[in-house]
Backbone as CSV, one residue per row, in Angstrom:
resi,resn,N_x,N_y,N_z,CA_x,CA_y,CA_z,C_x,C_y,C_z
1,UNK,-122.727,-86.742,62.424,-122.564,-85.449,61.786,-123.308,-85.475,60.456
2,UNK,-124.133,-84.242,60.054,-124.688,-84.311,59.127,-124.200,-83.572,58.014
3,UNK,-124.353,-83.642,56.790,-123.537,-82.824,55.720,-124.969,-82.158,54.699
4,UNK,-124.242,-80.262,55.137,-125.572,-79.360,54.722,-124.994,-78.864,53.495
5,UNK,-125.744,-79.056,52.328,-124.927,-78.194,51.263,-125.995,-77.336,51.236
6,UNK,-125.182,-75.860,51.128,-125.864,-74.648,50.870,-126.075,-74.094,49.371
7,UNK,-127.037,-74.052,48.869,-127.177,-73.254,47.613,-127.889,-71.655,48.137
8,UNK,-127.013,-70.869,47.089,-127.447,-69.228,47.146,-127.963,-68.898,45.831
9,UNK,-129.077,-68.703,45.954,-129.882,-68.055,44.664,-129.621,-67.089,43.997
10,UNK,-128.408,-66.336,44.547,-127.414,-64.466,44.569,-126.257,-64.761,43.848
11,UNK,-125.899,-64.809,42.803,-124.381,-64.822,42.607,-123.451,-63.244,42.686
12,UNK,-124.142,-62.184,43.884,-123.205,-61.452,44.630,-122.653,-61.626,45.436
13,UNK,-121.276,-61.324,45.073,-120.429,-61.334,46.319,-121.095,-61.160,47.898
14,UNK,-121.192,-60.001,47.833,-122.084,-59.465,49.023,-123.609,-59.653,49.290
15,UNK,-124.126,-60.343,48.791,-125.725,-60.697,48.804,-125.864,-61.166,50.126
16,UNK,-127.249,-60.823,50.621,-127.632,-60.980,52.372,-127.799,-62.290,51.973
17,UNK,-128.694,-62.571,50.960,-128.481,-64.182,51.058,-127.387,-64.799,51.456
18,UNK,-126.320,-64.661,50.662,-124.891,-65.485,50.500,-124.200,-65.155,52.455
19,UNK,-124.661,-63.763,53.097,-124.565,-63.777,54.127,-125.186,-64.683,55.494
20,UNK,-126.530,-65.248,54.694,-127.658,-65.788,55.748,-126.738,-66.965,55.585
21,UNK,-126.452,-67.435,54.122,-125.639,-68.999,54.457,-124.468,-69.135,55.235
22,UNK,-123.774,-68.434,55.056,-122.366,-68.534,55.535,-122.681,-68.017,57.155
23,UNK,-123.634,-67.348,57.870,-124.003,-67.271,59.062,-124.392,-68.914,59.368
24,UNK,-124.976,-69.446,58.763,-125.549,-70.833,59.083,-124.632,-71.663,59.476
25,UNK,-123.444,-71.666,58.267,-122.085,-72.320,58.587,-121.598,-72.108,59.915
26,UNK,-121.735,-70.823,60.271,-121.145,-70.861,61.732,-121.869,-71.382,62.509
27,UNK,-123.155,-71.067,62.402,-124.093,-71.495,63.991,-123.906,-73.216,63.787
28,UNK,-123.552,-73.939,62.642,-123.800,-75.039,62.166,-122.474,-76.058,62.835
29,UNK,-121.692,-75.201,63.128,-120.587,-75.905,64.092,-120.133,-76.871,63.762
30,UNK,-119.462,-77.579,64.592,-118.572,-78.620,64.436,-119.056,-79.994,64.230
31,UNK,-120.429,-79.957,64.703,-121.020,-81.242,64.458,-122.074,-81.007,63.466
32,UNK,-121.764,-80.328,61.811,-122.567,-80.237,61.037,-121.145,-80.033,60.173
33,UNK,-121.369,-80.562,59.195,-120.100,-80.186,57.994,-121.087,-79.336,56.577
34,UNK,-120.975,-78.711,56.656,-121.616,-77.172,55.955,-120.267,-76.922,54.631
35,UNK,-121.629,-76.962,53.698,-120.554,-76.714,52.668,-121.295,-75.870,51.729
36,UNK,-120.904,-74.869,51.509,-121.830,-73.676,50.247,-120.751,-73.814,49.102
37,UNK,-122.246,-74.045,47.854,-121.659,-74.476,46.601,-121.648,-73.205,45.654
38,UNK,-120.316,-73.057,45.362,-119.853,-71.533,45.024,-119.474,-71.546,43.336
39,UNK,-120.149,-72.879,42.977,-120.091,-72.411,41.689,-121.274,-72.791,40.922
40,UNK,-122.822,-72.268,41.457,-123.831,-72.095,40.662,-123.585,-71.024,39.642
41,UNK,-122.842,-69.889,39.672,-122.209,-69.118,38.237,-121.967,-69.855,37.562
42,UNK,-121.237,-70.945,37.485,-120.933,-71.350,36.338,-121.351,-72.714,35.487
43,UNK,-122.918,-72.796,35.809,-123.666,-73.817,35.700,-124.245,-72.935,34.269
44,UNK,-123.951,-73.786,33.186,-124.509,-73.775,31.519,-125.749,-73.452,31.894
45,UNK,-126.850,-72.633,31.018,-127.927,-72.998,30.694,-128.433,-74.425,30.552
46,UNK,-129.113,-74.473,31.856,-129.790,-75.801,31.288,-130.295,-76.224,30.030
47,UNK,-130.095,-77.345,29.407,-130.274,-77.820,27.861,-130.593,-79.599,28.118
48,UNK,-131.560,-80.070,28.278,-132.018,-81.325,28.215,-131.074,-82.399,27.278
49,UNK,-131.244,-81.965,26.011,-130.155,-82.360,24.690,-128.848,-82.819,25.776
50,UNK,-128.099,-82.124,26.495,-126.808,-82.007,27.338,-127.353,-83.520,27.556
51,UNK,-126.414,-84.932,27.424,-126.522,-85.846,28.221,-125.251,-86.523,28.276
52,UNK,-124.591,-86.084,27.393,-123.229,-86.769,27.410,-122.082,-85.631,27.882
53,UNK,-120.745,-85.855,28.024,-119.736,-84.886,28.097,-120.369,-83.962,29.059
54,UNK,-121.092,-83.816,30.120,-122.037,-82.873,31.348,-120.477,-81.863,31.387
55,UNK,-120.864,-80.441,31.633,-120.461,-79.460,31.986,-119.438,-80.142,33.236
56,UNK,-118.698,-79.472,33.550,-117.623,-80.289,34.834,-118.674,-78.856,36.421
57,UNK,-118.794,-78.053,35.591,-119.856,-77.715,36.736,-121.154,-78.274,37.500
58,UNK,-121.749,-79.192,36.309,-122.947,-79.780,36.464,-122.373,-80.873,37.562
59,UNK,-121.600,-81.428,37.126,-121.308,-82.212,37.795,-120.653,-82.343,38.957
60,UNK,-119.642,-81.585,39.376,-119.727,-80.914,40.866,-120.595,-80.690,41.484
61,UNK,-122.271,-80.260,41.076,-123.228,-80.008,41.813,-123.548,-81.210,42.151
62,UNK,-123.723,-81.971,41.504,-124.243,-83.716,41.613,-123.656,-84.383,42.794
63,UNK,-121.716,-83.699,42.535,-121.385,-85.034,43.563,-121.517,-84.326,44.699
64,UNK,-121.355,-83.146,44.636,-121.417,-82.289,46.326,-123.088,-82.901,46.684
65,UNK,-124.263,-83.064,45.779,-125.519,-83.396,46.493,-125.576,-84.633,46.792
66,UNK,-124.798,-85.415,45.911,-124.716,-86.870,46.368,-124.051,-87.275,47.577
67,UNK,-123.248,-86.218,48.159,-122.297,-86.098,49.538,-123.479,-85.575,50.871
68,UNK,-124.357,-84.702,49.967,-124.932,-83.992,51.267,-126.176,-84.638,51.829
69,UNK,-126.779,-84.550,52.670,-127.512,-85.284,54.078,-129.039,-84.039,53.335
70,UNK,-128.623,-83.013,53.378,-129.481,-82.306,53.370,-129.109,-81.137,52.646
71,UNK,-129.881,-80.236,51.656,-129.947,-78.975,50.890,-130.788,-77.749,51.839
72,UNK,-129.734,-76.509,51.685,-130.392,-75.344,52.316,-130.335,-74.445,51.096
73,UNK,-131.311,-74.110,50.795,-131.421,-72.777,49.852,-131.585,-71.644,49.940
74,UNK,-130.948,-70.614,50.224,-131.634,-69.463,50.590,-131.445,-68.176,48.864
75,UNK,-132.212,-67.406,48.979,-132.488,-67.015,47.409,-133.857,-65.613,47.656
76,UNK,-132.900,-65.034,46.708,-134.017,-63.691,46.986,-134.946,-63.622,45.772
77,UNK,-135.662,-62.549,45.904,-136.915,-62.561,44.731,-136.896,-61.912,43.555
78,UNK,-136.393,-62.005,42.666,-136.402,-61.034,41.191,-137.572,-60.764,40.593
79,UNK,-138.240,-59.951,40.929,-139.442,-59.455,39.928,-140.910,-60.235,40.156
80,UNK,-140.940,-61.027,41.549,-142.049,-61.571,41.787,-141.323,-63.198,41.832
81,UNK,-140.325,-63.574,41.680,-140.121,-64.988,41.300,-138.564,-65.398,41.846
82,UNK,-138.660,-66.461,41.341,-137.118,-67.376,41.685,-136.278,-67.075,40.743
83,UNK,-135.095,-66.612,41.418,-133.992,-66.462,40.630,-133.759,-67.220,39.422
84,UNK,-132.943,-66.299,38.616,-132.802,-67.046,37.150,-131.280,-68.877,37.504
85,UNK,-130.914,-67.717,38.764,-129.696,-68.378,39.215,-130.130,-69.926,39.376
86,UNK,-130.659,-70.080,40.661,-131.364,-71.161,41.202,-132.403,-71.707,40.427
87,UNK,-133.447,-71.270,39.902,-133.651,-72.091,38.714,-133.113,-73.220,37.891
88,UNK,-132.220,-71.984,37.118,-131.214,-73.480,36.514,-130.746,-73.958,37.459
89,UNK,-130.283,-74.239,38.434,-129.520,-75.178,39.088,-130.652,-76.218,39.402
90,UNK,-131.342,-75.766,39.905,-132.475,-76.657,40.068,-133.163,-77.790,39.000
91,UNK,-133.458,-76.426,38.014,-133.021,-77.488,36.281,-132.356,-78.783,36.297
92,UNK,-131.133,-78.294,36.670,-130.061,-79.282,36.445,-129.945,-80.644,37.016
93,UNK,-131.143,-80.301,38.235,-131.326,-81.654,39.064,-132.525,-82.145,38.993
94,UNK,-133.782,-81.308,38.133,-134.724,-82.571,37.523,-134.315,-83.954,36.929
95,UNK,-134.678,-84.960,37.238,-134.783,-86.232,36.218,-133.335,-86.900,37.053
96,UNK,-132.594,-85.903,38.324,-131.287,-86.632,38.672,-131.831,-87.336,39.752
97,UNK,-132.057,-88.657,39.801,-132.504,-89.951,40.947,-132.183,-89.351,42.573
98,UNK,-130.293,-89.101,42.569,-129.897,-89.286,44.019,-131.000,-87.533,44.613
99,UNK,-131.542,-86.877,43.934,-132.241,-85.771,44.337,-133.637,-86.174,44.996
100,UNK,-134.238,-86.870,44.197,-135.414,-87.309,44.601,-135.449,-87.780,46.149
101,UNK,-136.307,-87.154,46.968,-136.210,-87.310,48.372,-135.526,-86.549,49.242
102,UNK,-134.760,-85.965,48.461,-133.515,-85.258,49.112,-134.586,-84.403,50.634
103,UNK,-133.707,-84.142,51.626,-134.421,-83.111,52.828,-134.229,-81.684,51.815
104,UNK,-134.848,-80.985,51.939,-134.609,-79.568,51.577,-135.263,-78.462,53.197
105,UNK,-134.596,-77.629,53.060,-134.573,-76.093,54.163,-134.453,-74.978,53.290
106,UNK,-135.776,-74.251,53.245,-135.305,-72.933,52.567,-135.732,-71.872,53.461
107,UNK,-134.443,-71.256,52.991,-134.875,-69.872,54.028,-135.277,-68.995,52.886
108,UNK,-136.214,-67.638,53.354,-136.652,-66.337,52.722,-135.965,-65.543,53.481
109,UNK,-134.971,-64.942,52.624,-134.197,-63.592,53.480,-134.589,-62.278,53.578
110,UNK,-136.124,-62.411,52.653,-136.895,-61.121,52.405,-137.625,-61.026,53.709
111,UNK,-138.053,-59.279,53.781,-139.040,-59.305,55.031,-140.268,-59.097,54.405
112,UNK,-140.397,-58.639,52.644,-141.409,-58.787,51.929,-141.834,-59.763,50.812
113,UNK,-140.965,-60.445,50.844,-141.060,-61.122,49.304,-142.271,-62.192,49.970
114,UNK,-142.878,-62.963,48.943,-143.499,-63.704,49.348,-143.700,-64.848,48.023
115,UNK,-143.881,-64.204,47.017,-144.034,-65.401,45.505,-142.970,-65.416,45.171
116,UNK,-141.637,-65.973,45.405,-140.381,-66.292,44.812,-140.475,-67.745,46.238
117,UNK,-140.583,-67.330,47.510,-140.819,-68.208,48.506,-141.532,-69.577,48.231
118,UNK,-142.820,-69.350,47.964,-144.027,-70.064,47.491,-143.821,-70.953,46.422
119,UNK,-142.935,-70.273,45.039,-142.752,-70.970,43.643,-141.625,-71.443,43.967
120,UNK,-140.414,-71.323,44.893,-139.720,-72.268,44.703,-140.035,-73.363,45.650
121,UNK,-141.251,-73.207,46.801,-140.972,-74.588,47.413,-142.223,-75.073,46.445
122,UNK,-143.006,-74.999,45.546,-144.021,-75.493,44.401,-142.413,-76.441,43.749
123,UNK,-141.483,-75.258,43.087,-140.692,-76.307,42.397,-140.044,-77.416,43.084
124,UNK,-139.524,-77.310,44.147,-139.345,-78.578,45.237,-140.428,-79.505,45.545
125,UNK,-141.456,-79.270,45.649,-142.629,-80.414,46.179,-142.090,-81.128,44.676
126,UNK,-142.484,-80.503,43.153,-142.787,-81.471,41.920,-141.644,-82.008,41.346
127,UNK,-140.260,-81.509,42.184,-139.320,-82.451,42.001,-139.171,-83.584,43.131
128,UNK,-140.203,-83.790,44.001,-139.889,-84.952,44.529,-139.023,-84.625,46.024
129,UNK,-139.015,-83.496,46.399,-137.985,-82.641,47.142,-138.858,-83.205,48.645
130,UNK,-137.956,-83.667,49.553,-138.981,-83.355,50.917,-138.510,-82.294,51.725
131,UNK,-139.456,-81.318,51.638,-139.185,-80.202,52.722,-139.688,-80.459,53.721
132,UNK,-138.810,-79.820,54.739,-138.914,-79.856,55.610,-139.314,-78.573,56.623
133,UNK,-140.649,-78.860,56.776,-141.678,-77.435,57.037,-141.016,-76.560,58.412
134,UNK,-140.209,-77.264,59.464,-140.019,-76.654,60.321,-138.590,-75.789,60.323
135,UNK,-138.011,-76.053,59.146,-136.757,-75.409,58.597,-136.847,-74.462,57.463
136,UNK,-138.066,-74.790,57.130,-138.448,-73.494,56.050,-138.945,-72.089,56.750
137,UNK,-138.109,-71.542,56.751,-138.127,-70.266,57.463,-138.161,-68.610,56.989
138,UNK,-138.489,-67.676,57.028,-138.626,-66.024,56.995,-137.396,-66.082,57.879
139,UNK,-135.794,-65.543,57.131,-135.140,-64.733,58.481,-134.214,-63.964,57.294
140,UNK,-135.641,-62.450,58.079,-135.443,-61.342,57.334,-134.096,-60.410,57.561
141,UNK,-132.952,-61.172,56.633,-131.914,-59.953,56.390,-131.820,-59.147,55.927
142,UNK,-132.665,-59.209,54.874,-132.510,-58.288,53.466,-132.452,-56.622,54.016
143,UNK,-133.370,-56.241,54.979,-133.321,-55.254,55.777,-132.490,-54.563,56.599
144,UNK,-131.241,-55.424,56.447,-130.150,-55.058,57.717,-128.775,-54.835,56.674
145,UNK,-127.865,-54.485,57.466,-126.770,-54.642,57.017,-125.288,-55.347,57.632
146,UNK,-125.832,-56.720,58.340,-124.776,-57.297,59.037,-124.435,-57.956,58.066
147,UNK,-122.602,-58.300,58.742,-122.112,-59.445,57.679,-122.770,-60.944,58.509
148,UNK,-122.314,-62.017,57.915,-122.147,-63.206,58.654,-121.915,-63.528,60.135
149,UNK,-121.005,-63.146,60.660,-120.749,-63.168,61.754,-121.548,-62.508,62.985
150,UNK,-122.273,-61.454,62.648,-122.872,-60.234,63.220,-124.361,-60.972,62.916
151,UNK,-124.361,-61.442,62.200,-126.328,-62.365,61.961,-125.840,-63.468,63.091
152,UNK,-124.688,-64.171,62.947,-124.803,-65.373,63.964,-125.276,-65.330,64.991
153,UNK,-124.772,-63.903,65.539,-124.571,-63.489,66.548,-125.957,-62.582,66.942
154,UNK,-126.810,-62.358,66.270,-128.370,-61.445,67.058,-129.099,-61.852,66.689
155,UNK,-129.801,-61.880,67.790,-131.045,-62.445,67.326,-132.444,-61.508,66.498
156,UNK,-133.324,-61.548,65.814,-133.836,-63.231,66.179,-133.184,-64.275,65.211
157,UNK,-132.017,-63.767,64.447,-131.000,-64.411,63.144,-130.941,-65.669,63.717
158,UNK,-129.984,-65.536,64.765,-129.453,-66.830,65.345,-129.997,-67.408,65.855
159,UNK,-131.297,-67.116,66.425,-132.337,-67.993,67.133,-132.620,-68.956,66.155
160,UNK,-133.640,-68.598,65.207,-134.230,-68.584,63.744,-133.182,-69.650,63.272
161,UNK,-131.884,-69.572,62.725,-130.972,-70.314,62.319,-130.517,-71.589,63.042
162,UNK,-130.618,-71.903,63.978,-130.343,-72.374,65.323,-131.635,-73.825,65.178
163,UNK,-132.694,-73.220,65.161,-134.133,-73.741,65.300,-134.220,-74.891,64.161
164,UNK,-133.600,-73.761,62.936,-133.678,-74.693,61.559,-133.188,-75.638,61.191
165,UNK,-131.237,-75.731,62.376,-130.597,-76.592,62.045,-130.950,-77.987,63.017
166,UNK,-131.858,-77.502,64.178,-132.218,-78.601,65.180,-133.566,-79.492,64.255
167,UNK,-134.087,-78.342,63.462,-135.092,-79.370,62.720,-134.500,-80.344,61.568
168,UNK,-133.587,-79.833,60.954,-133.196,-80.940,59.694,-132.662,-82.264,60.287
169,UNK,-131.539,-81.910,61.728,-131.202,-82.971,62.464,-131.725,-83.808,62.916
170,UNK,-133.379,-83.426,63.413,-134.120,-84.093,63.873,-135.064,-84.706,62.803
171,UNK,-134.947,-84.102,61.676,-135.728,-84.857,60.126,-135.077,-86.060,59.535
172,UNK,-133.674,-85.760,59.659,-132.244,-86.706,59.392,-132.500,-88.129,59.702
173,UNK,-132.770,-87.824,61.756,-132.919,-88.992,62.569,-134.052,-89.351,62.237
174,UNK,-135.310,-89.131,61.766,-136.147,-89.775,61.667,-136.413,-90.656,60.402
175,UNK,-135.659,-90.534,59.238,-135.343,-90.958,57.823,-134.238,-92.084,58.338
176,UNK,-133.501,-92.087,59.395,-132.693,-93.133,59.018,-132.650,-94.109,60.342
């Protein structure tokens, strides 16, 4: 069993993103332990200076990544770019060792975005990130209005989702 931690680039409640993950969780079943990390809100401004006394948020992110097999990001586009959200979080895991190497999967939930896509897997390659090209995926929700359950469930959502989780599994087995 592999362990997927989900980051959402959306800190809305209702964000298609935060929907594409928690669809994943389901298709991700019983033989994937799926865990979406629900408190990038409350991750400080990143501040380098920060090295002692770490935020108790920062550090929840750490041990949930130090737990997980593999990172899924999914994250929409603000103004041409990567969320302010995901950013810092991402911040937060420059210069952190157990990251380096990490598998990464990002999905684009846009059916237009395209430079928020691009700059965040740029910021993953120069942190050392290995993506994993056959899990980096377009599965355009942003356009619809299903919840979670209702993406699991049509395709080409669940196809698409399905595909991504057979590739990290199969990236997993080949790393170890």
């Amino acid at each position: 069993m592999i362990k997927i931690l989900g980051l959402c680039g959306s800190l809305r409640l209702h964000s298609r993103s935060r929907s594409l993950l928690q669809a994943s969780a389901i298709l991700a079943g019983p033989e994937h332990d799926f865990v979406l990390f629900e408190s990038l809100g409350d991750l400080p401004l990143f501040n380098p200076d920060i090295t002692q006394d770490l935020p108790e948020a920062v550090l929840r992110l750490w041990r949930e990544l130090d737990q997980a097999d593999v990172l899924l990001i999914v994250s929409p586009e603000y103004a041409h770019g990567v969320t302010g959200t995901i950013k810092n979080a991402l911040d937060w895991l420059v210069g952190y060792t157990p990251f380096t190497n990490k598998p990464v999967a990002v999905f684009n939930p846009s059916h237009r975005a395209e430079h928020a896509d691009a700059a965040l897997k740029e910021i993953l390659k120069t942190m050392n990130a290995q993506l994993i090209s056959n899990a980096c995926l377009r599965i355009a929700v942003t356009s619809c209005e299903l919840r979670a359950e209702e993406i699991a469930n049509t395709d080409p959502f669940c196809s698409l989702i399905k595909l991504a989780l057979r590739e990290m599994t199969l990236q997993l087995g080949d790393i170890t």
